[in-house]
N, CA, C, O and CB atoms as a CASP TS submission, in Angstrom:
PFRMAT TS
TARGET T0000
AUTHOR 0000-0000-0000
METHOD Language model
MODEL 1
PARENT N/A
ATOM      1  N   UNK     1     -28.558 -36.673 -24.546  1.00  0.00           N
ATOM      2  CA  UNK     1     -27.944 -35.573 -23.837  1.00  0.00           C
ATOM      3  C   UNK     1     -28.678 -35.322 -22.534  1.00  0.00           C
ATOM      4  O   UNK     1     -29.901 -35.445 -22.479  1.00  0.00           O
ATOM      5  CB  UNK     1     -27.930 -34.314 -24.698  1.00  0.00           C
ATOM      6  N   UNK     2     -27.833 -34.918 -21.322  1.00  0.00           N
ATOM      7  CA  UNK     2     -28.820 -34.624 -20.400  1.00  0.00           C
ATOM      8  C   UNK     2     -28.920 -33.274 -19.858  1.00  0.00           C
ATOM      9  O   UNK     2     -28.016 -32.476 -20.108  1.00  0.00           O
ATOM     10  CB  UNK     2     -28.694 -35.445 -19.411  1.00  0.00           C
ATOM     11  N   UNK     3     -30.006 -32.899 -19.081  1.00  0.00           N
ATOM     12  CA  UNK     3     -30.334 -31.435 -18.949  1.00  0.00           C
ATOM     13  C   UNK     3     -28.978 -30.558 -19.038  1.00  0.00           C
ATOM     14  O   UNK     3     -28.750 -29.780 -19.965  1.00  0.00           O
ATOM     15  CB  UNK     3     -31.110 -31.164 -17.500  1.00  0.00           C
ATOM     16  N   UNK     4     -27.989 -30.823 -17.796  1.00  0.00           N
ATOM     17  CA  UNK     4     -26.792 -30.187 -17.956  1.00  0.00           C
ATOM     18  C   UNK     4     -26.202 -29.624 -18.644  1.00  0.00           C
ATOM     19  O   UNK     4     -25.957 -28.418 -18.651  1.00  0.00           O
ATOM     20  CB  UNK     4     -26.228 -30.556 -17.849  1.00  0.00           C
ATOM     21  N   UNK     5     -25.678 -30.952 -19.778  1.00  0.00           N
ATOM     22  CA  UNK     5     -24.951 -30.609 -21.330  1.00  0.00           C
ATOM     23  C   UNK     5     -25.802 -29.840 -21.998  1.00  0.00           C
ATOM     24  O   UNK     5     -25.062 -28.919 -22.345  1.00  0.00           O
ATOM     25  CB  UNK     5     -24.639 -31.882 -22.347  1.00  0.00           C
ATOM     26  N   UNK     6     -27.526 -29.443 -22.674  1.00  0.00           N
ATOM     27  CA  UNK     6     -27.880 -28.276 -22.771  1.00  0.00           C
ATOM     28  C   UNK     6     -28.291 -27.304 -22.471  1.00  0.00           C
ATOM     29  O   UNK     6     -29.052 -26.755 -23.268  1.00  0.00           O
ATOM     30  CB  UNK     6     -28.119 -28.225 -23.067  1.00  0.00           C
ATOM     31  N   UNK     7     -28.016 -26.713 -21.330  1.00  0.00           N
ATOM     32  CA  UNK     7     -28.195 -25.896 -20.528  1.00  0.00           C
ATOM     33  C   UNK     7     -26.466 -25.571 -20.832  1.00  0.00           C
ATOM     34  O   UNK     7     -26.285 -24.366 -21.004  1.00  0.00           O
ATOM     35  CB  UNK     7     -28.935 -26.385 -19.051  1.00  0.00           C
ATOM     36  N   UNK     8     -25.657 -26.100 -20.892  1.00  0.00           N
ATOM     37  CA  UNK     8     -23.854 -25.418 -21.302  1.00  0.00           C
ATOM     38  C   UNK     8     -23.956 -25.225 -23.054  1.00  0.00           C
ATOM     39  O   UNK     8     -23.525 -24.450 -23.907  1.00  0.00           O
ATOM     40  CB  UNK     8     -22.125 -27.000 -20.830  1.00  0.00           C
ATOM     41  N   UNK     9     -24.557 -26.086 -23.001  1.00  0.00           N
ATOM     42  CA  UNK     9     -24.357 -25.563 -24.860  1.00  0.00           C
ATOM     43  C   UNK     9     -25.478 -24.189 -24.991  1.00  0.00           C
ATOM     44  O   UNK     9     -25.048 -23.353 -25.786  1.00  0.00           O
ATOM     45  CB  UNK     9     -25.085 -27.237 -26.346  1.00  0.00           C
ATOM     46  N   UNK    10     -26.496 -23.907 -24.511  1.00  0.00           N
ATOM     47  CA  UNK    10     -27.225 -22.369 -24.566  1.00  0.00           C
ATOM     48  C   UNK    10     -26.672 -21.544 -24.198  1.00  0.00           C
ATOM     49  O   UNK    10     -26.837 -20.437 -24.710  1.00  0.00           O
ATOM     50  CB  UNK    10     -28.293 -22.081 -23.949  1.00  0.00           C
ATOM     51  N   UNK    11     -25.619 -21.769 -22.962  1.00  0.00           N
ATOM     52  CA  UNK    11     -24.337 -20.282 -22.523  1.00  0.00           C
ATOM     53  C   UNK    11     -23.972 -20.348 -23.905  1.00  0.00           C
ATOM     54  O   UNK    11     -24.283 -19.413 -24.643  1.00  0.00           O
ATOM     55  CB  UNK    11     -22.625 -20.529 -21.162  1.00  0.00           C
ATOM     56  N   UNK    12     -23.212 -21.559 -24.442  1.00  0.00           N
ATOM     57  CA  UNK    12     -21.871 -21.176 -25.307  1.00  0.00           C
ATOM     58  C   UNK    12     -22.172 -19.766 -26.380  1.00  0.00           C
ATOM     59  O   UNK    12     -21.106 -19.378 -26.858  1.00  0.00           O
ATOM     60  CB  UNK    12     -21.418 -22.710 -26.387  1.00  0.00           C
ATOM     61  N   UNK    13     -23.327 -18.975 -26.823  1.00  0.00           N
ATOM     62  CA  UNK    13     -23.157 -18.189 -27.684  1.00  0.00           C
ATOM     63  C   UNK    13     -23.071 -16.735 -26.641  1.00  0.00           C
ATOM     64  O   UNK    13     -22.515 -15.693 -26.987  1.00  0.00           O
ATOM     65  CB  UNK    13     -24.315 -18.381 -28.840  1.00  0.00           C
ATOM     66  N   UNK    14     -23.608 -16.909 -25.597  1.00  0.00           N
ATOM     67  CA  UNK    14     -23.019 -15.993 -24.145  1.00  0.00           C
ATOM     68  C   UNK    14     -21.519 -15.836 -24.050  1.00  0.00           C
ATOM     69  O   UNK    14     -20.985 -14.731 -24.146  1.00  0.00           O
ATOM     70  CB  UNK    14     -23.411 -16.795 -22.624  1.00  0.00           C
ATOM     71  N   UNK    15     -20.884 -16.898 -23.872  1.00  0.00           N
ATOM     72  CA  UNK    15     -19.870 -16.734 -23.378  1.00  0.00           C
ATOM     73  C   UNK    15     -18.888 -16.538 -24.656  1.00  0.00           C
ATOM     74  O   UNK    15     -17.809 -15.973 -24.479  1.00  0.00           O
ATOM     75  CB  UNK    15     -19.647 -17.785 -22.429  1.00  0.00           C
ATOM     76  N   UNK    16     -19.204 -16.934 -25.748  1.00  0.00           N
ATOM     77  CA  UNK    16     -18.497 -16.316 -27.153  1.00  0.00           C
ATOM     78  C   UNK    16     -19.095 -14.510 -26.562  1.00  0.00           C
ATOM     79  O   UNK    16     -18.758 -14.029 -25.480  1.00  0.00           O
ATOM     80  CB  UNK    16     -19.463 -17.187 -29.230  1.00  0.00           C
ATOM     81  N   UNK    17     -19.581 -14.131 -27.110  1.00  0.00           N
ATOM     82  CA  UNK    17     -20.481 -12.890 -26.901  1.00  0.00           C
ATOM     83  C   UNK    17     -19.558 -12.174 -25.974  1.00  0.00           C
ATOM     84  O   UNK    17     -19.019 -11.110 -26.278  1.00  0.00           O
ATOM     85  CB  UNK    17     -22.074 -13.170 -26.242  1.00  0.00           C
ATOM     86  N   UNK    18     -19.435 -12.620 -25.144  1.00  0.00           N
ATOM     87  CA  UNK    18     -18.575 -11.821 -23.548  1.00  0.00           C
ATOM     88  C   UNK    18     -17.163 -12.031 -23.904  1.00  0.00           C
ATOM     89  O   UNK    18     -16.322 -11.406 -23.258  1.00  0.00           O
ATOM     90  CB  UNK    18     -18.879 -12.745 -21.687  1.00  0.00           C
ATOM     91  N   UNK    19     -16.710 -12.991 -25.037  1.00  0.00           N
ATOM     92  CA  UNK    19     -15.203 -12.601 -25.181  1.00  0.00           C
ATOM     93  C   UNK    19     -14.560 -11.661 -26.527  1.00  0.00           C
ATOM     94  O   UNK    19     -13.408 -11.306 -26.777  1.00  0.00           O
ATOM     95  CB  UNK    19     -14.468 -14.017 -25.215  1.00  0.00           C
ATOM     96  N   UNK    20     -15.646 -11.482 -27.130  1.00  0.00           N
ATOM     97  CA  UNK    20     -15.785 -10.715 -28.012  1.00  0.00           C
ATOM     98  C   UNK    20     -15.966  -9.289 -27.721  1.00  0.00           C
ATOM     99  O   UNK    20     -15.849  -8.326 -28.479  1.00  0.00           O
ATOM    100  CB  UNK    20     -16.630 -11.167 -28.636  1.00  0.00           C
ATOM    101  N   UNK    21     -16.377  -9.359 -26.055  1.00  0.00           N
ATOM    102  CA  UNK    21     -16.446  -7.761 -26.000  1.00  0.00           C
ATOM    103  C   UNK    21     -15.619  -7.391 -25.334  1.00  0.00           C
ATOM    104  O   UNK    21     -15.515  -6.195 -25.064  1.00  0.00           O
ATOM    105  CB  UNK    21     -17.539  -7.107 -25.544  1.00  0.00           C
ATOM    106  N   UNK    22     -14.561  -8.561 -24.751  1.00  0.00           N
ATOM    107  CA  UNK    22     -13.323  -8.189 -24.407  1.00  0.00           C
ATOM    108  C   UNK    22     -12.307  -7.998 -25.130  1.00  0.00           C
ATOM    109  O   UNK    22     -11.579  -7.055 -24.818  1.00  0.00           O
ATOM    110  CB  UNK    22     -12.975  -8.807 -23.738  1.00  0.00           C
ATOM    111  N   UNK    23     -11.968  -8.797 -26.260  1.00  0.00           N
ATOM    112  CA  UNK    23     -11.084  -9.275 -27.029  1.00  0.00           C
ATOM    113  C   UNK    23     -11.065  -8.090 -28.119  1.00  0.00           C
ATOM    114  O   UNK    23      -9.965  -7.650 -28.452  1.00  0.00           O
ATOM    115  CB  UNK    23     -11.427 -10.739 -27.493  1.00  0.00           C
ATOM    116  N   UNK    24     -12.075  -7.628 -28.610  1.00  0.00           N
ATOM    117  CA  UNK    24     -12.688  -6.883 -29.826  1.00  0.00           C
ATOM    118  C   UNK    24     -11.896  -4.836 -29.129  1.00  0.00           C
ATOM    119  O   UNK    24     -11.028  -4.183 -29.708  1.00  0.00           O
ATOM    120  CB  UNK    24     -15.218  -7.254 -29.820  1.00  0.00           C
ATOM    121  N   UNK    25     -12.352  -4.597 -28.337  1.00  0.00           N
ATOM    122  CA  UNK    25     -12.125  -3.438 -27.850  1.00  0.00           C
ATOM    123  C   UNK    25     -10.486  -3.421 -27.432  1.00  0.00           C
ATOM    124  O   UNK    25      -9.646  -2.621 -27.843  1.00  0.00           O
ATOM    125  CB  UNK    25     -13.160  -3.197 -26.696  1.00  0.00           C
ATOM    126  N   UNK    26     -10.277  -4.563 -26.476  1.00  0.00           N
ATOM    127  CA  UNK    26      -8.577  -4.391 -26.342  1.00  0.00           C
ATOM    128  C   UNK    26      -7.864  -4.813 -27.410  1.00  0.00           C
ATOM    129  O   UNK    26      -6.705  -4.543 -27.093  1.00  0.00           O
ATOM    130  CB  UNK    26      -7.923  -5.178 -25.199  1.00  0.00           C
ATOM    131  N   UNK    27      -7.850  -5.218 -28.282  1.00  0.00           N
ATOM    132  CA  UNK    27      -7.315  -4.952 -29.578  1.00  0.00           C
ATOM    133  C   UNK    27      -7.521  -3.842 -30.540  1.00  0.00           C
ATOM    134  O   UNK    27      -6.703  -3.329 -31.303  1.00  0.00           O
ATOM    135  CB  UNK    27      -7.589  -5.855 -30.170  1.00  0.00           C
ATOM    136  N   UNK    28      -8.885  -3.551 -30.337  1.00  0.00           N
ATOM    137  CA  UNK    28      -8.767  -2.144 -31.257  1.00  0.00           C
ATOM    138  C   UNK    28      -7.904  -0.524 -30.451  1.00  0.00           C
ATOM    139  O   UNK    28      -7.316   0.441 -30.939  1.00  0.00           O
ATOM    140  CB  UNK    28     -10.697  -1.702 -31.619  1.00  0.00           C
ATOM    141  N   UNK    29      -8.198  -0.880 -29.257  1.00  0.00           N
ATOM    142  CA  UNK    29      -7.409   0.321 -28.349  1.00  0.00           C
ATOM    143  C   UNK    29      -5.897   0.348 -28.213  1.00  0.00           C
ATOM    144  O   UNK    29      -5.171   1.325 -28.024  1.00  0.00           O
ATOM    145  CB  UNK    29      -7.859   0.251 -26.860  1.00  0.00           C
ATOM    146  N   UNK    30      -5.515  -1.177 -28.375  1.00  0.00           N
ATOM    147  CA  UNK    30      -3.923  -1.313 -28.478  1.00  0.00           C
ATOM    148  C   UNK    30      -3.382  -0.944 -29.326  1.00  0.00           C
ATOM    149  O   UNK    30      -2.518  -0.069 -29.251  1.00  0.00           O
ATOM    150  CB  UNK    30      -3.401  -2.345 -28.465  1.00  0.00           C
ATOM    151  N   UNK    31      -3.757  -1.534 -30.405  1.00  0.00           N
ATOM    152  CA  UNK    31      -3.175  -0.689 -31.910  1.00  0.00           C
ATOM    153  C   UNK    31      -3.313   1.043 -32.147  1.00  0.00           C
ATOM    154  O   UNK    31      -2.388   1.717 -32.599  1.00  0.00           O
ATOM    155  CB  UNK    31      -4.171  -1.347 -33.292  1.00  0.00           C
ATOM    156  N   UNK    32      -4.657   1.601 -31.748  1.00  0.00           N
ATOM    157  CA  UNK    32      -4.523   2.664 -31.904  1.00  0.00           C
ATOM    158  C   UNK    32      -3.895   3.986 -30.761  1.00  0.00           C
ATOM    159  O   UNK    32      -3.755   5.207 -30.819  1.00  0.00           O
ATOM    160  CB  UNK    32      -5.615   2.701 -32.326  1.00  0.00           C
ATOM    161  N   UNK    33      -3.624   2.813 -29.677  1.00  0.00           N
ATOM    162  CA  UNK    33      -2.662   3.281 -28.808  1.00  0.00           C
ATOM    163  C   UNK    33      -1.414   3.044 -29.018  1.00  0.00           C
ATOM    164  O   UNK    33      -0.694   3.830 -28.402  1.00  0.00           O
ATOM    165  CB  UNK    33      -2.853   2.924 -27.726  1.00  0.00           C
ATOM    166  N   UNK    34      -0.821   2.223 -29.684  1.00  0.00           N
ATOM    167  CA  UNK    34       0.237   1.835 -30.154  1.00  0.00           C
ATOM    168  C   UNK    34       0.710   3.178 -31.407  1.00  0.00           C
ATOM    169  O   UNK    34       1.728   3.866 -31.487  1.00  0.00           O
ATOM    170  CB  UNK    34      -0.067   0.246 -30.678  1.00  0.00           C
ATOM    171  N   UNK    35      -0.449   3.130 -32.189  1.00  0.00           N
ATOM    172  CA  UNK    35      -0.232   4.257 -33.460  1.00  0.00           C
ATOM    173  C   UNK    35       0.109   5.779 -32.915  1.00  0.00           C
ATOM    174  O   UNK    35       1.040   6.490 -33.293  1.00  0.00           O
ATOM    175  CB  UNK    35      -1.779   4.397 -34.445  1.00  0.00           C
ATOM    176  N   UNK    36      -0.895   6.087 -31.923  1.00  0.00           N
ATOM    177  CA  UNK    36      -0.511   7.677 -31.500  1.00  0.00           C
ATOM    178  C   UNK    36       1.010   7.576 -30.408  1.00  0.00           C
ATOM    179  O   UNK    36       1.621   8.550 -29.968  1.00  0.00           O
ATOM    180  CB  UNK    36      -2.152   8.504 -30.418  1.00  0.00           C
ATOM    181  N   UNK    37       1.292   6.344 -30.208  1.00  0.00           N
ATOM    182  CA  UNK    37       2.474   6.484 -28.955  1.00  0.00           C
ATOM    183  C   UNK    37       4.022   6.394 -30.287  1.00  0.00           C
ATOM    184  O   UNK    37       5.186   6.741 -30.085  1.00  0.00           O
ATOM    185  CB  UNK    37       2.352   4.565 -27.334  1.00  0.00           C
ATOM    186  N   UNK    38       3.473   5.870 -31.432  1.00  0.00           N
ATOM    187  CA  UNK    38       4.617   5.842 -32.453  1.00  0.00           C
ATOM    188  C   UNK    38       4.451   7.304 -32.808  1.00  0.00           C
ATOM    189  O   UNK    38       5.519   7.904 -32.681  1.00  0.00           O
ATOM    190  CB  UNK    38       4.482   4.701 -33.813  1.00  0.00           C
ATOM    191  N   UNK    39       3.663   7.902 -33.126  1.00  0.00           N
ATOM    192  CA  UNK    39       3.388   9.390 -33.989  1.00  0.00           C
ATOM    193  C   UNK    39       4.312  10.548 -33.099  1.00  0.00           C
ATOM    194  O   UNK    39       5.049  11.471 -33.445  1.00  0.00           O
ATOM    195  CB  UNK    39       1.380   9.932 -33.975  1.00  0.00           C
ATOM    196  N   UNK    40       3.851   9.970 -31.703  1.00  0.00           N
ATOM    197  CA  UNK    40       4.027  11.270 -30.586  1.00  0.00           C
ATOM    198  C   UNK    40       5.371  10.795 -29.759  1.00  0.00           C
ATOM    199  O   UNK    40       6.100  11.462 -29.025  1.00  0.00           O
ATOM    200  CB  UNK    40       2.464  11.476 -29.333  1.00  0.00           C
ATOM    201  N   UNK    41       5.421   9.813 -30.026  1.00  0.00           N
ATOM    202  CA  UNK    41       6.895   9.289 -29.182  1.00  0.00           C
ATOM    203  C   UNK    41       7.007   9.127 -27.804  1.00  0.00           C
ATOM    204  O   UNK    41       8.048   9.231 -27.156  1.00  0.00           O
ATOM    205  CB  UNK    41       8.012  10.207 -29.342  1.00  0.00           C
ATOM    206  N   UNK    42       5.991   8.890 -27.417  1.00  0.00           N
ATOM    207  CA  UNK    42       5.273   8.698 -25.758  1.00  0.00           C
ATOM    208  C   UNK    42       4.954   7.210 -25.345  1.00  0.00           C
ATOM    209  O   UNK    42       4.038   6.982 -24.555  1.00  0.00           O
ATOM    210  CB  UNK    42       3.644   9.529 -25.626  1.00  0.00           C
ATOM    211  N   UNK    43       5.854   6.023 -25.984  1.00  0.00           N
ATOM    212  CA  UNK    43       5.719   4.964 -25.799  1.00  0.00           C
ATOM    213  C   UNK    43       6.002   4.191 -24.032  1.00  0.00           C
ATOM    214  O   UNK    43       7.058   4.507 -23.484  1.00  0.00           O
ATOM    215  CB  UNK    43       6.497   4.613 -26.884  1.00  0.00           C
ATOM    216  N   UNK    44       5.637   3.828 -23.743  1.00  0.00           N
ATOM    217  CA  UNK    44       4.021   3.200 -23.711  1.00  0.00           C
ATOM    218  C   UNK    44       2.787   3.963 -23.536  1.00  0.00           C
ATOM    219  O   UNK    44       1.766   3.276 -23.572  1.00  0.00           O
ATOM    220  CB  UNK    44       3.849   2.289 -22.616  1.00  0.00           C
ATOM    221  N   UNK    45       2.623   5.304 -23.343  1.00  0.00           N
ATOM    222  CA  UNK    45       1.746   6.178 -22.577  1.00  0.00           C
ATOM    223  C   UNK    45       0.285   5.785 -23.085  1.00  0.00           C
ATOM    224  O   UNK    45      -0.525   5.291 -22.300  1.00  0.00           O
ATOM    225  CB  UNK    45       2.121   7.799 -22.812  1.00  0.00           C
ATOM    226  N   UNK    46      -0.038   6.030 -24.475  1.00  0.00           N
ATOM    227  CA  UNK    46      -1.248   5.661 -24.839  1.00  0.00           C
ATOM    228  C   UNK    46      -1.370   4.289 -25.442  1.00  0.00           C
ATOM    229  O   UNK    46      -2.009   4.144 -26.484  1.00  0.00           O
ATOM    230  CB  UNK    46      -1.709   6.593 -25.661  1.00  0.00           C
ATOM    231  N   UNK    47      -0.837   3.358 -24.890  1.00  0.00           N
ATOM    232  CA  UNK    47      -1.015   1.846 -25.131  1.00  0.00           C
ATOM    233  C   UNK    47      -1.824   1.632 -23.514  1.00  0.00           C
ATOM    234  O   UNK    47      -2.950   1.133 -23.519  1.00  0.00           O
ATOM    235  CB  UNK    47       0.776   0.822 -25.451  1.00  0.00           C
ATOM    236  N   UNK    48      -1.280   1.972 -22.385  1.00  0.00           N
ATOM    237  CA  UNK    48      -2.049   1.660 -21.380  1.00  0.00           C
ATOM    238  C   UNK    48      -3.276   2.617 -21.067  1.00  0.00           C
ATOM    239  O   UNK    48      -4.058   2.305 -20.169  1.00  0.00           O
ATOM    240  CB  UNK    48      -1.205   1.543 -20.325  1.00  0.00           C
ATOM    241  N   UNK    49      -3.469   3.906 -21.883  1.00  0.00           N
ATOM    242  CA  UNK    49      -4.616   4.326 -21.735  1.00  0.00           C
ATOM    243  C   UNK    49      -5.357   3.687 -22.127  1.00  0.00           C
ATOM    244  O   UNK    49      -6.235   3.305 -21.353  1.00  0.00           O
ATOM    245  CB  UNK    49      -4.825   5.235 -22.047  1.00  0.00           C
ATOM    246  N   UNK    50      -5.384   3.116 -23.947  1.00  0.00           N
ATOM    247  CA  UNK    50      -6.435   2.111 -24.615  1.00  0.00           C
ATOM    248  C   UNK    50      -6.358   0.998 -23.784  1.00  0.00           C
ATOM    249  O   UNK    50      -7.482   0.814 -23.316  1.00  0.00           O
ATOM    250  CB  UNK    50      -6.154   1.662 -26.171  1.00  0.00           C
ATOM    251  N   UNK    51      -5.470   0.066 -23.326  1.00  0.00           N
ATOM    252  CA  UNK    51      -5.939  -0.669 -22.248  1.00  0.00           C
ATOM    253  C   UNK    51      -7.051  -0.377 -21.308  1.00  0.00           C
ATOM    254  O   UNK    51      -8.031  -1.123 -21.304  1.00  0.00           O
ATOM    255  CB  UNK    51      -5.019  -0.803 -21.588  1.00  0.00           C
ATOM    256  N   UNK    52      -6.974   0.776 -20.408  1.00  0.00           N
ATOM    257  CA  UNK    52      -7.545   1.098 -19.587  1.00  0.00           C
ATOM    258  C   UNK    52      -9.167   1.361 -19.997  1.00  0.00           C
ATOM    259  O   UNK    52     -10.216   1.085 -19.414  1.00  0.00           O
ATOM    260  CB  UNK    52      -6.790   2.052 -19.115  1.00  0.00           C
ATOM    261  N   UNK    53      -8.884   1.988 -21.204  1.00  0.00           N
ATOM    262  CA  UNK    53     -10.349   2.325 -21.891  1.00  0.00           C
ATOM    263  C   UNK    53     -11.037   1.133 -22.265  1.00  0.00           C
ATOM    264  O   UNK    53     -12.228   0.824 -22.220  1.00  0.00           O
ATOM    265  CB  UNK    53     -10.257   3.204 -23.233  1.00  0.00           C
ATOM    266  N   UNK    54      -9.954   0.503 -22.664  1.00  0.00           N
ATOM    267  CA  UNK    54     -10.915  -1.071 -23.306  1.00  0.00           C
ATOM    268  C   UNK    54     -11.422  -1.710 -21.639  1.00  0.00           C
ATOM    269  O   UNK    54     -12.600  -1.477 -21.372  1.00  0.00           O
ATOM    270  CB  UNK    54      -9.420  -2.743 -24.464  1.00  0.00           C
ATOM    271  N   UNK    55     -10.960  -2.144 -21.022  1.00  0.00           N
ATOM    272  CA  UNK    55     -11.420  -2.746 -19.769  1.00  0.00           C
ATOM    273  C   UNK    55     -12.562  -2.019 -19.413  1.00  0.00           C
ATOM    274  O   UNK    55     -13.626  -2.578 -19.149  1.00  0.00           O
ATOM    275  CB  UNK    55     -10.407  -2.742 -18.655  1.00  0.00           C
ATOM    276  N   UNK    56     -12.367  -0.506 -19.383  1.00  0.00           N
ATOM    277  CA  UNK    56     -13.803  -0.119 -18.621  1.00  0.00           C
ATOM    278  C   UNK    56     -15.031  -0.005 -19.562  1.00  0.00           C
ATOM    279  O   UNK    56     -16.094   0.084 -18.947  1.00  0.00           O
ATOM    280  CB  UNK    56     -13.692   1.370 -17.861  1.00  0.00           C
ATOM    281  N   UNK    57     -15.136   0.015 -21.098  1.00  0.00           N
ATOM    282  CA  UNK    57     -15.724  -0.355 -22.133  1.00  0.00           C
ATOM    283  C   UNK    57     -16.275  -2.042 -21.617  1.00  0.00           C
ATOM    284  O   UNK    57     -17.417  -2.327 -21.257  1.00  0.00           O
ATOM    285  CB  UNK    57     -14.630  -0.161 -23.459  1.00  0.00           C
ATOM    286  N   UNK    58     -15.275  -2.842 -21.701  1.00  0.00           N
ATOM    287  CA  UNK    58     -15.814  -3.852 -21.759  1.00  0.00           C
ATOM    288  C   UNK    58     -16.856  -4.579 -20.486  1.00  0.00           C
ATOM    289  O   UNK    58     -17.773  -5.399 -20.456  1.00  0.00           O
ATOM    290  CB  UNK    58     -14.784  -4.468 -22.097  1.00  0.00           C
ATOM    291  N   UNK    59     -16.150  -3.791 -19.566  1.00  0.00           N
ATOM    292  CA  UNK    59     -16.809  -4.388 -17.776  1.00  0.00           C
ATOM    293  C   UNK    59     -18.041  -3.603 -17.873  1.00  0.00           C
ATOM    294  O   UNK    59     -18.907  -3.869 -17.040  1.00  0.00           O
ATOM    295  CB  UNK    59     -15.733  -3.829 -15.975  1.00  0.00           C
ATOM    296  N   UNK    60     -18.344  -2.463 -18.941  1.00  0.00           N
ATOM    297  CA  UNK    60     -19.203  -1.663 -18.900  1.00  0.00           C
ATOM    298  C   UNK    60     -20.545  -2.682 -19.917  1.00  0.00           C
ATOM    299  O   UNK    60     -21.644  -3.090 -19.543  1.00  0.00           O
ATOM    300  CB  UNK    60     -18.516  -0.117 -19.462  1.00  0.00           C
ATOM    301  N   UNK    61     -19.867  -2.812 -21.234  1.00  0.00           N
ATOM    302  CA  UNK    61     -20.676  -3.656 -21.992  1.00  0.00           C
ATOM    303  C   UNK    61     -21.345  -4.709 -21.817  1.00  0.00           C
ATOM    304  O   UNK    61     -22.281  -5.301 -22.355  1.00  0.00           O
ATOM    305  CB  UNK    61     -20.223  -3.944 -22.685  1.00  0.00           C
ATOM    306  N   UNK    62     -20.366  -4.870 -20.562  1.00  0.00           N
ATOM    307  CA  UNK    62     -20.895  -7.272 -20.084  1.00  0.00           C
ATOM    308  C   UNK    62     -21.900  -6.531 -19.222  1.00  0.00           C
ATOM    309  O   UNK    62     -23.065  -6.757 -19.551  1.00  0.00           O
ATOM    310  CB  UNK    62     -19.240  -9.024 -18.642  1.00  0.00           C
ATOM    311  N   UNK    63     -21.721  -5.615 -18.093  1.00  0.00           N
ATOM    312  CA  UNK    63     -22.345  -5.119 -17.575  1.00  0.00           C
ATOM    313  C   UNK    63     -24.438  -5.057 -18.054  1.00  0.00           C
ATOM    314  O   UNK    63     -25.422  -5.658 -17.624  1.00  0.00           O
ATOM    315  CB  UNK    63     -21.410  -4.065 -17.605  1.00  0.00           C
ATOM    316  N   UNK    64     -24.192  -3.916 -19.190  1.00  0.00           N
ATOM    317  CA  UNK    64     -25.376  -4.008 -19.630  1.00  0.00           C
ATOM    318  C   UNK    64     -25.773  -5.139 -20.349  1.00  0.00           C
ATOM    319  O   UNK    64     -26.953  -5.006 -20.670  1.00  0.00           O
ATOM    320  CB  UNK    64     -25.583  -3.054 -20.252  1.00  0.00           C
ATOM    321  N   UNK    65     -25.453  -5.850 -20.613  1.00  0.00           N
ATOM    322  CA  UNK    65     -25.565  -7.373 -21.078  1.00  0.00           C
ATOM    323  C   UNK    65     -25.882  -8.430 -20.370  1.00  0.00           C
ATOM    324  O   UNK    65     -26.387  -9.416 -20.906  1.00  0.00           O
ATOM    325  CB  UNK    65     -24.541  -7.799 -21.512  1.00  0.00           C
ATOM    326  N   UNK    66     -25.559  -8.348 -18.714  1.00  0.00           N
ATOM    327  CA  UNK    66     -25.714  -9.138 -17.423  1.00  0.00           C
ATOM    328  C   UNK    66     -27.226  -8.334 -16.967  1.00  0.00           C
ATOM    329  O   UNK    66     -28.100  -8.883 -16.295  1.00  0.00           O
ATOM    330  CB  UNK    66     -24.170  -8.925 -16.168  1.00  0.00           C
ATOM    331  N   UNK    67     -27.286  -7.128 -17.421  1.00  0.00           N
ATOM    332  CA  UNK    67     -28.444  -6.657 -16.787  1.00  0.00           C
ATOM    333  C   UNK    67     -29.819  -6.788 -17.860  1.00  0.00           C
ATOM    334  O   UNK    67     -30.916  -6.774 -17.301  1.00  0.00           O
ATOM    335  CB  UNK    67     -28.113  -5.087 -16.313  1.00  0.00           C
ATOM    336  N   UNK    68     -29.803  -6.886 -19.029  1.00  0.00           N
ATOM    337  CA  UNK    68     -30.551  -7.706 -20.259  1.00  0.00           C
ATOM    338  C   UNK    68     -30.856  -8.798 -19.502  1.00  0.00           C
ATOM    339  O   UNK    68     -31.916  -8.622 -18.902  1.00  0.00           O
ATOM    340  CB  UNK    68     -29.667  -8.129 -21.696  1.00  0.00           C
ATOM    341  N   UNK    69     -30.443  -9.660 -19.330  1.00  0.00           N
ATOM    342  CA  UNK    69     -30.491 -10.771 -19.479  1.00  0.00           C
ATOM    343  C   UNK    69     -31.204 -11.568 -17.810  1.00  0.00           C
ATOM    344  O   UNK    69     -31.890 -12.581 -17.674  1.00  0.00           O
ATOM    345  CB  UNK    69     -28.982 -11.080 -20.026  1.00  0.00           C
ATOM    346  N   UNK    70     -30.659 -10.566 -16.745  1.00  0.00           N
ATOM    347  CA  UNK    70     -31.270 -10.724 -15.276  1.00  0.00           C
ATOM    348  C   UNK    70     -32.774 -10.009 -14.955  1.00  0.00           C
ATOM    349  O   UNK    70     -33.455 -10.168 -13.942  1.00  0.00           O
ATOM    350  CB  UNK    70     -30.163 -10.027 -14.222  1.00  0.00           C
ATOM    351  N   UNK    71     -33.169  -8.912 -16.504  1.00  0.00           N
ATOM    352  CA  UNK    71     -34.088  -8.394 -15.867  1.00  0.00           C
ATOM    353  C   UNK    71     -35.007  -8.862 -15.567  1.00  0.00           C
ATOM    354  O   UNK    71     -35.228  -9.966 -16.064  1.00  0.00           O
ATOM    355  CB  UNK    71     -34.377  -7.666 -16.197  1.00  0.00           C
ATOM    356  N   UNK    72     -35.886  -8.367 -14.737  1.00  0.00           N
ATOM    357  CA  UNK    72     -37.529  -9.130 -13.682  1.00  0.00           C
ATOM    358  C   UNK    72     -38.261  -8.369 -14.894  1.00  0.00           C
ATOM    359  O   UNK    72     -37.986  -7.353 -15.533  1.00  0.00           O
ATOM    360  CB  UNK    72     -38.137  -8.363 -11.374  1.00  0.00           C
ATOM    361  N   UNK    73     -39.063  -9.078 -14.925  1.00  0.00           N
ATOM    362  CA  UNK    73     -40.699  -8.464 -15.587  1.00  0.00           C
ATOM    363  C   UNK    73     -41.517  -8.306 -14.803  1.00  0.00           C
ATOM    364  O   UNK    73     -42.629  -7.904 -15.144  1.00  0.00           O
ATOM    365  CB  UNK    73     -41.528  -9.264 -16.529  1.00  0.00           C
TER
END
């Protein structure tokens, strides 16, 4: 193997990691935006709020996760 190929295989549990904190939140916000927009009858209204919430959750999470990982000692 040469340097390259592991240096991409040490991201790969990064870049799992970073889609998990996308994937994980906009699915849990859809459904339960989906559930209160069935209850209340306000369809789509709180499907694009949990959208909205999941994105800034998640840009927020990679965020502190990019900053882990860049810090100086």
């Amino acid at each position: 193997m040469s340097g390259n190929n592991k240096e991409n295989l040490a991201l790969t549990p990064i870049f799992i990691e970073i889609g998990w904190r996308i994937s994980l939140p906009l699915a849990l916000m859809v459904i339960a935006g989906n559930w209160i927009d069935t209850k209340l009858q306000t369809k789509p209204t709180f499907i694009f709020v949990g959208i909205f919430l999941s994105l800034f959750m998640s840009s927020y999470s990679i965020y502190r996760m990019i900053k882990k990982f860049t810090k100086e000692d």
